[in-house]
FILOKOL-645960 format. One record per residue (C-alpha): residue number from 0; y negated, x, z negated. Coordinates in Angstrom, 3 decimals, padded with zeros to 6 digits. Each point is the difference from the previous one (the first is absolute). Layout:
N
R   num      north       east         up
R   NUM          Y          X          Z
...
This chain:
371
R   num      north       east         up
R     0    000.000    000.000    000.000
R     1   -003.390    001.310    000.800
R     2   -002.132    001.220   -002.718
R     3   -003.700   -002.058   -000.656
R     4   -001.746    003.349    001.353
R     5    001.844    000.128    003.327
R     6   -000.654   -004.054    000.111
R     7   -003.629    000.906   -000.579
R     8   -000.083    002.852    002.403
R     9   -001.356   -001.866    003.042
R    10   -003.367   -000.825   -001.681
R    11   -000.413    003.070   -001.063
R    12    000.942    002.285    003.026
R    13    002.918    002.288    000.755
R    14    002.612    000.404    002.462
R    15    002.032   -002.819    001.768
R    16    003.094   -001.424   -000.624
R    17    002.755    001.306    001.188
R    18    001.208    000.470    003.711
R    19    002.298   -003.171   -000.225
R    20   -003.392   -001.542   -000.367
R    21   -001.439    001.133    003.302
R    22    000.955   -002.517    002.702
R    23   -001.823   -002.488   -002.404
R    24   -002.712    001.977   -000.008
R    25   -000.617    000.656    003.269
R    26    000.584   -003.948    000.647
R    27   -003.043   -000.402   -002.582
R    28   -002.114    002.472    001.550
R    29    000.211   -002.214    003.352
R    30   -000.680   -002.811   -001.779
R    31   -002.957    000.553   -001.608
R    32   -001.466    001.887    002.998
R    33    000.865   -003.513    001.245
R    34   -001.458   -002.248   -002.142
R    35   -002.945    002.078   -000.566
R    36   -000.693    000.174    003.294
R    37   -000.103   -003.766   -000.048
R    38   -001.871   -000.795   -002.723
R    39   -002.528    002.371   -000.577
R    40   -002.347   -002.122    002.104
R    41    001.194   -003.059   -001.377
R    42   -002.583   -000.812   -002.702
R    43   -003.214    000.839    002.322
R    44   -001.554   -002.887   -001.658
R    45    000.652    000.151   -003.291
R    46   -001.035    004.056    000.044
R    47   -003.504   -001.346    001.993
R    48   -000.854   -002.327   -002.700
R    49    001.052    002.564   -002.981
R    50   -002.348    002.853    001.951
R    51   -003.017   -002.509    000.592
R    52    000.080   -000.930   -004.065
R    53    000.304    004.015   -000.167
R    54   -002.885    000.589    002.127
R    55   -002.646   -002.841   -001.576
R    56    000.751    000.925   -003.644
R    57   -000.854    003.988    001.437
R    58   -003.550   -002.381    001.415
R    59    001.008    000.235    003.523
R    60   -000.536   -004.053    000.829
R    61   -001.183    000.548    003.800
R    62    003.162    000.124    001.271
R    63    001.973   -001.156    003.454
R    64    003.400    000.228    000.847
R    65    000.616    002.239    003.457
R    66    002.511   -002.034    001.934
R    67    001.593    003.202    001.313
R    68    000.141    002.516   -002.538
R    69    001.066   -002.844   -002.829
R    70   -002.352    001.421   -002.533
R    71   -003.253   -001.010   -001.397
R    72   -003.297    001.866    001.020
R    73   -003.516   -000.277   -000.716
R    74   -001.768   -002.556    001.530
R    75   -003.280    001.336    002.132
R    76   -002.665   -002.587   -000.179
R    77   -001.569   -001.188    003.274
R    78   -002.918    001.765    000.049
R    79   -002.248    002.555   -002.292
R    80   -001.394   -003.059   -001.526
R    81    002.534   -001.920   -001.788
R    82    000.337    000.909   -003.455
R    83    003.558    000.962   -002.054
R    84   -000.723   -000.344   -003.614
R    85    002.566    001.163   -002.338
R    86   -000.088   -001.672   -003.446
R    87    003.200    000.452   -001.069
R    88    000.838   -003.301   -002.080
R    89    004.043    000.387    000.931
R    90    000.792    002.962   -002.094
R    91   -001.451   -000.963   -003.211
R    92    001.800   -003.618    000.292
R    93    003.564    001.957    000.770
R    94   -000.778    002.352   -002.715
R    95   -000.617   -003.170   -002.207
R    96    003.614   -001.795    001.208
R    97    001.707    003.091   -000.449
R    98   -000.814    000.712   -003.738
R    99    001.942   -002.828   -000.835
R   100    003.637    001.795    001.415
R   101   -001.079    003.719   -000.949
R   102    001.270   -000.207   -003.423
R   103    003.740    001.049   -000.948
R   104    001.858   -002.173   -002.753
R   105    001.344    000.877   -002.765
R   106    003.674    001.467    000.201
R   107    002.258   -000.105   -003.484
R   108    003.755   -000.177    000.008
R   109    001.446   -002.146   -002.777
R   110    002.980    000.616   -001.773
R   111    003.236   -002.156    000.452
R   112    001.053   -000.776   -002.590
R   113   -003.332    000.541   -001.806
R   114    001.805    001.637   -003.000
R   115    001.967    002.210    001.350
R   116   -001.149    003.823   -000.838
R   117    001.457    001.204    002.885
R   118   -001.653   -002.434    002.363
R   119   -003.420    000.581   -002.020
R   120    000.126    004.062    001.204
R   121    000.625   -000.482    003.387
R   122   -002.644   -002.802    000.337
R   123   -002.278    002.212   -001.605
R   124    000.844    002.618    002.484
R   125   -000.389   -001.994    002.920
R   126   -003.257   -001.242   -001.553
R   127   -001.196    003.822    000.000
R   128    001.414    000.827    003.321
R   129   -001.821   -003.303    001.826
R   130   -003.460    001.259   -001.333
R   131    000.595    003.468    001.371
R   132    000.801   -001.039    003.126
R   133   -002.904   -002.484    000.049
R   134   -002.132    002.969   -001.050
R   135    001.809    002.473    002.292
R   136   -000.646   -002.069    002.962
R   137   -003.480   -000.908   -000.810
R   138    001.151   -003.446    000.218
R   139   -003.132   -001.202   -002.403
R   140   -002.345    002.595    000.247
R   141   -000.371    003.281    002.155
R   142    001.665    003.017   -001.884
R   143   -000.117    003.347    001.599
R   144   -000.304    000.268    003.558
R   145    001.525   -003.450    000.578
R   146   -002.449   -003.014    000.543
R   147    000.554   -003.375   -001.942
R   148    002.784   -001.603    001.585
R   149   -000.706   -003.501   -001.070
R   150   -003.275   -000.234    001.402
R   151    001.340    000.781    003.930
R   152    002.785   -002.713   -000.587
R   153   -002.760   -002.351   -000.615
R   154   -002.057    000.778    002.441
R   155    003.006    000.384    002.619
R   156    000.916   -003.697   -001.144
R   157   -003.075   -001.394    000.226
R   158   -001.369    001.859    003.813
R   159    003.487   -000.138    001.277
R   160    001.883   -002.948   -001.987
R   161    003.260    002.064   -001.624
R   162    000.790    003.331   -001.136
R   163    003.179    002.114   -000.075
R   164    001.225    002.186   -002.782
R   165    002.155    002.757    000.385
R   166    002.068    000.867   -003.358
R   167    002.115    002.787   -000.236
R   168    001.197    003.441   -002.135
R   169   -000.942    003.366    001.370
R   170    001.124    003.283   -001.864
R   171   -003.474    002.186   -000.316
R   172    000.648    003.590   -000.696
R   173   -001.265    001.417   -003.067
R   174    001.091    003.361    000.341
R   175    002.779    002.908    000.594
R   176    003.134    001.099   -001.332
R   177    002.929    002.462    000.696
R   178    002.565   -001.320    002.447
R   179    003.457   -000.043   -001.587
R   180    003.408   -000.093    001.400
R   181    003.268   -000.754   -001.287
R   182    001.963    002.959    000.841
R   183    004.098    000.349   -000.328
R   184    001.607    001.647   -003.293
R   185    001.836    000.559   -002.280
R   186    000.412   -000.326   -004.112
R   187    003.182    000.910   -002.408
R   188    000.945   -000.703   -003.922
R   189    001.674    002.607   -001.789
R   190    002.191   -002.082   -003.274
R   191    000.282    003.478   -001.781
R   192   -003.474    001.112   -000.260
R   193   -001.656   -003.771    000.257
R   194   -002.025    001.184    003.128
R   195   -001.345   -002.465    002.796
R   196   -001.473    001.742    002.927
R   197   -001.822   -001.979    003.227
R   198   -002.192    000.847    002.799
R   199    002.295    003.135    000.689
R   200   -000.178    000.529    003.606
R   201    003.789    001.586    000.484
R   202    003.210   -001.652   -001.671
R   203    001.471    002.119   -002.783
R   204    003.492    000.152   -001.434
R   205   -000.345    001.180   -003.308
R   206   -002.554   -000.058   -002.234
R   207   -002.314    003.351    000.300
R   208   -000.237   -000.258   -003.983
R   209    002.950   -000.061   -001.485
R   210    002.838    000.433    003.146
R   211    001.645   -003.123   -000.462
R   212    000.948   -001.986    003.340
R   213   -002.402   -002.570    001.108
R   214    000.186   -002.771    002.497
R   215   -003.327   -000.641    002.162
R   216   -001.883   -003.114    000.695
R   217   -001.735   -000.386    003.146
R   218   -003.540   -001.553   -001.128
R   219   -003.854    000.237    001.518
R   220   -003.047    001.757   -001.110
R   221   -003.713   -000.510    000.798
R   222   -001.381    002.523    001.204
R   223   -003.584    000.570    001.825
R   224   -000.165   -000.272    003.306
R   225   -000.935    003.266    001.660
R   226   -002.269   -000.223    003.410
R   227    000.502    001.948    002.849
R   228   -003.031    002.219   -000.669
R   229    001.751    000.920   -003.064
R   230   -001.992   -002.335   -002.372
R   231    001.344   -002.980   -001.930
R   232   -000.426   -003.071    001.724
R   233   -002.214   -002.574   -001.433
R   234   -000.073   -003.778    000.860
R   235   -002.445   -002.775   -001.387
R   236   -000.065   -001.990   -002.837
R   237   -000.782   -003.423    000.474
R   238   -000.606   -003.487   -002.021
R   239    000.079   -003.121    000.596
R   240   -003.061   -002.597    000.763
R   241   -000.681   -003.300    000.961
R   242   -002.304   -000.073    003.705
R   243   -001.755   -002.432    000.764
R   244   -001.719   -000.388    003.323
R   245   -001.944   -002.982    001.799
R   246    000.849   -000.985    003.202
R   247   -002.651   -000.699    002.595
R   248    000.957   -003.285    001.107
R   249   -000.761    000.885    003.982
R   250    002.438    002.250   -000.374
R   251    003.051   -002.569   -001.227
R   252    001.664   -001.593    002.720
R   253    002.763   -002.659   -000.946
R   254    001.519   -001.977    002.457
R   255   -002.128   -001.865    002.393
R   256    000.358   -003.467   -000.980
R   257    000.516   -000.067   -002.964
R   258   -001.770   -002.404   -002.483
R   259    000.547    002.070   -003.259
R   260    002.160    003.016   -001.337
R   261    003.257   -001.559   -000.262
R   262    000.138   -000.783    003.780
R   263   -000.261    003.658    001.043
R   264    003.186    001.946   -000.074
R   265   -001.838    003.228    000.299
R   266   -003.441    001.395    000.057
R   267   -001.798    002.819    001.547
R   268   -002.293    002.194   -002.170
R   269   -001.364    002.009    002.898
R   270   -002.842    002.686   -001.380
R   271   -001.809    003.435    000.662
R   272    001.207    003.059   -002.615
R   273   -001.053    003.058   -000.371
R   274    002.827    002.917    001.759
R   275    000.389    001.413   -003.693
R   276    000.432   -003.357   -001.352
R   277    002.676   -000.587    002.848
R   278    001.406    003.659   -001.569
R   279   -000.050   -000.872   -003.346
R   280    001.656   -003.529   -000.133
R   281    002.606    000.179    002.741
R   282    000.274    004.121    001.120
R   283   -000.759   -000.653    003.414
R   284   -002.337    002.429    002.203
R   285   -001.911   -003.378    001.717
R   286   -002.720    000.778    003.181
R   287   -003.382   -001.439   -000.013
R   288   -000.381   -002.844    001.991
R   289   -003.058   -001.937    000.969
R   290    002.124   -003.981   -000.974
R   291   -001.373   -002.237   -002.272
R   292    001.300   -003.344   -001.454
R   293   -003.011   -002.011    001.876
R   294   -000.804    001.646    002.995
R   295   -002.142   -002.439    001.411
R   296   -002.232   -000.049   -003.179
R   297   -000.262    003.808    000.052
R   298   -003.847    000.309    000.258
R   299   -000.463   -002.592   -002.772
R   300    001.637    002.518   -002.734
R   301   -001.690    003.007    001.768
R   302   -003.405   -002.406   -000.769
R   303    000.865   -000.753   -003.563
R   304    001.477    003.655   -000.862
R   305   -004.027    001.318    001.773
R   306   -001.608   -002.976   -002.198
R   307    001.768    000.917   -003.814
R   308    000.481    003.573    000.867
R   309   -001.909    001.232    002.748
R   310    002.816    001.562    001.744
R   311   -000.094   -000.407    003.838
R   312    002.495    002.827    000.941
R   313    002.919   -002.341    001.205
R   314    001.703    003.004    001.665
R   315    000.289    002.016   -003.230
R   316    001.674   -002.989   -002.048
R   317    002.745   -000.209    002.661
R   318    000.590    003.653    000.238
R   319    002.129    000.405   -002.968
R   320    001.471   -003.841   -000.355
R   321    002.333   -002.112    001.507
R   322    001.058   -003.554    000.343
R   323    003.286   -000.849   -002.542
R   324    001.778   -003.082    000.226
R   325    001.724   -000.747   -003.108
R   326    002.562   -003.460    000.127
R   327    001.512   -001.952   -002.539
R   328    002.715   -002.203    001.230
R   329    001.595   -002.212   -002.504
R   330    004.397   -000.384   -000.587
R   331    000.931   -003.362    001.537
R   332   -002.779   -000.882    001.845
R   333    000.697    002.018    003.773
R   334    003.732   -000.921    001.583
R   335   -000.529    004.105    001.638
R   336   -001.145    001.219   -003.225
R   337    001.634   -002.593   -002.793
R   338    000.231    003.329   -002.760
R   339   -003.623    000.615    000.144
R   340   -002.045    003.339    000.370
R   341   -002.925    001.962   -000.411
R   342   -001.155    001.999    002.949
R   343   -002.775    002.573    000.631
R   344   -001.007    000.758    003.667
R   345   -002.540    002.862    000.647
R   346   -000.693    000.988    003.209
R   347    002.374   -002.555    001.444
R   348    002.637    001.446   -001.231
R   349    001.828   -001.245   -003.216
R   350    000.041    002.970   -002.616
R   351    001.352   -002.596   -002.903
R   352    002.685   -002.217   -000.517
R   353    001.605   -001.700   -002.375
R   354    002.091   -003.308   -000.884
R   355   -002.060   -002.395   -002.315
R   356    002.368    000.837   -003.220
R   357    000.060   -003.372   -001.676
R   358    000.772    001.536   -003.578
R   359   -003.700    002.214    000.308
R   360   -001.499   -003.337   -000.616
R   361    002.856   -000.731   -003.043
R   362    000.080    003.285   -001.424
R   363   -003.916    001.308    000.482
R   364   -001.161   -002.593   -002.861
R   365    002.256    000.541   -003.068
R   366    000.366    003.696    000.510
R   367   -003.682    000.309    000.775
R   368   -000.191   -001.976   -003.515
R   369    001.815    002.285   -002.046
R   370   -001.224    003.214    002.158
């Protein structure tokens, strides 16, 4: 049976599954070139409304939508004449609506039964753990370099009417240690002179103290790892922590058609990371490419990136990026696919794979709990 951190293993990068695995994974990676391919275009609509509430809260309101580009640009009055106030009444109003979802509730974990001592530790624990991870994440407030979380979801839900939340563990290295191996040897125990020996490297036949004959056990040792410049080797030390990440929702694409979560058997989480990002989570050396999620609204986050941040060199944000399409299909739900399975594709090619493991979901909780 597979352990919770090989289960887990998929959200937090590493190598795929075995070869037995690969014919299934190459059928994936055609599929969701497929479907991608079909649907990236599908919510033009929805994605032009979400960028126009974008663009008036950021006070551009003199706006007209060019029939062949699909994107909005800035409407040119007639002539030198016509004035284009710009009183911006819309942001203050969303800023207003938006207060009202930018606050996080309260999380405590009750005992069951209430007066059991046992119970009362771990809920205690959990208690502790949920307001580090609220504080970690800058869920309430910023902390560190992270902005406040809370206050993007409400202004996602309110300019583009949902948000998505990613929610997963990630091992963060914290620093370095000597490599060890377990290495082949050998141990002994003399009866005469009460001696126990291990870790000896040759088998022996009588015990070097007092003579008398011996018989060897084969057993292990740790030892360091030596590197081939002659130097231990030294590998990371990591922990544990809770990520979580919002989802912009232009770049979610369920299934077209469907009327609410439960109708799509998979969605698309299609977004631009960073090539050491790409490194880091799934130890894949990714090319830049110049795809984005919404093509068609390309110059309206090139406007809005120039507007917050002044930054108007589109070339160098591209040059070290790429588009990743991350999908989450669901057990039961696909007759070609009815086990499930998380995919990453980078650079059309899929560089992760892995069945959806029905016990992460069963397992994750209660050991998480008593972590």
């Amino acid at each position: 049976m597979k352990t919770l951190k090989d289960m887990l293993e998929g959200i937090l990068g590493g190598k795929s599954e075995a070869p037995e695995t690969s014919e299934l994974q190459t059928k994936v990676e055609k599929w969701v070139t497929k479907t991608w391919d079909e649907i990236r275009n599908a919510y033009l609509v929805y994605h032009q409304n979400a960028w126009r509430a974008r663009l008036y809260y950021a006070g551009e309101f003199y706006l007209e939508l060019d029939r062949s580009t699909k994107y909005w640009t800035r409407l040119q009055p007639s002539d030198d004449w016509v004035p284009q106030p710009k009183l911006n009444r819309f942001s203050p109003a969303i800023d207003a609506i938006n207060s009202n979802f930018s606050s996080v509730p309260e999380i405590e974990a009750i005992p069951v039964p209430k007066d059991d001592e046992q119970a009362m530790a771990v809920a205690n624990i959990v208690n502790q753990l949920a307001q580090h991870a609220i504080k970690d994440n800058a869920l309430r407030s910023d902390y560190k370099s992270r902005e406040d979380r809370a206050g993007y979801a409400a202004m996602e839900f309110v300019l583009s009417g949902c948000v998505f939340t990613l929610v997963y563990p990630r091992d963060e290295v914290i620093g370095r240690r000597p490599k060890m191996t377990a290495k082949p040897a050998f141990a002994y125990q003399c009866v005469a002179c009460d001696r126990y020996e291990s870790g000896i490297p040759m088998a022996v036949e009588q015990c070097p103290q007092c003579g008398q004959p011996v018989t060897p056990e084969q057993t292990e040792s740790v030892e360091p790892e030596i590197g081939d410049d002659g130097r231990p080797a030294m590998e990371d030390v990591t922990r544990r922590k809770v990520v979580v990440e919002l989802a912009d929702p232009l770049e979610i694409f369920p299934r077209p058609g469907a009327k609410n979560m439960a109708e799509t058997p998979y969605i698309l989480h299609a977004s631009r990371m960073t090539l050491d990002d790409i490194w880091y989570r799934w130890h894949f050396e990714a090319s830049a490419d110049n795809d984005y999620p919404d093509t068609f609204n390309l110059q309206n986050e090139f406007s809005l990136n120039y507007y917050y941040v002044g930054f108007s060199q589109n070339s160098s944000q591209s040059k070290d990026a790429c588009l990743v399409i991350q999908t989450y299909c669901e057990p039961g739900r696909m007759k070609d696919f009815p086990e499930g399975f998380y995919a990453v594709l980078i650079n059309k090619k899929c560089v992760y794979f892995r069945l959806w493991e029905e016990e992460l979901v069963e397992q994750a909780v209660p050991m998480g709990l008593y972590a």
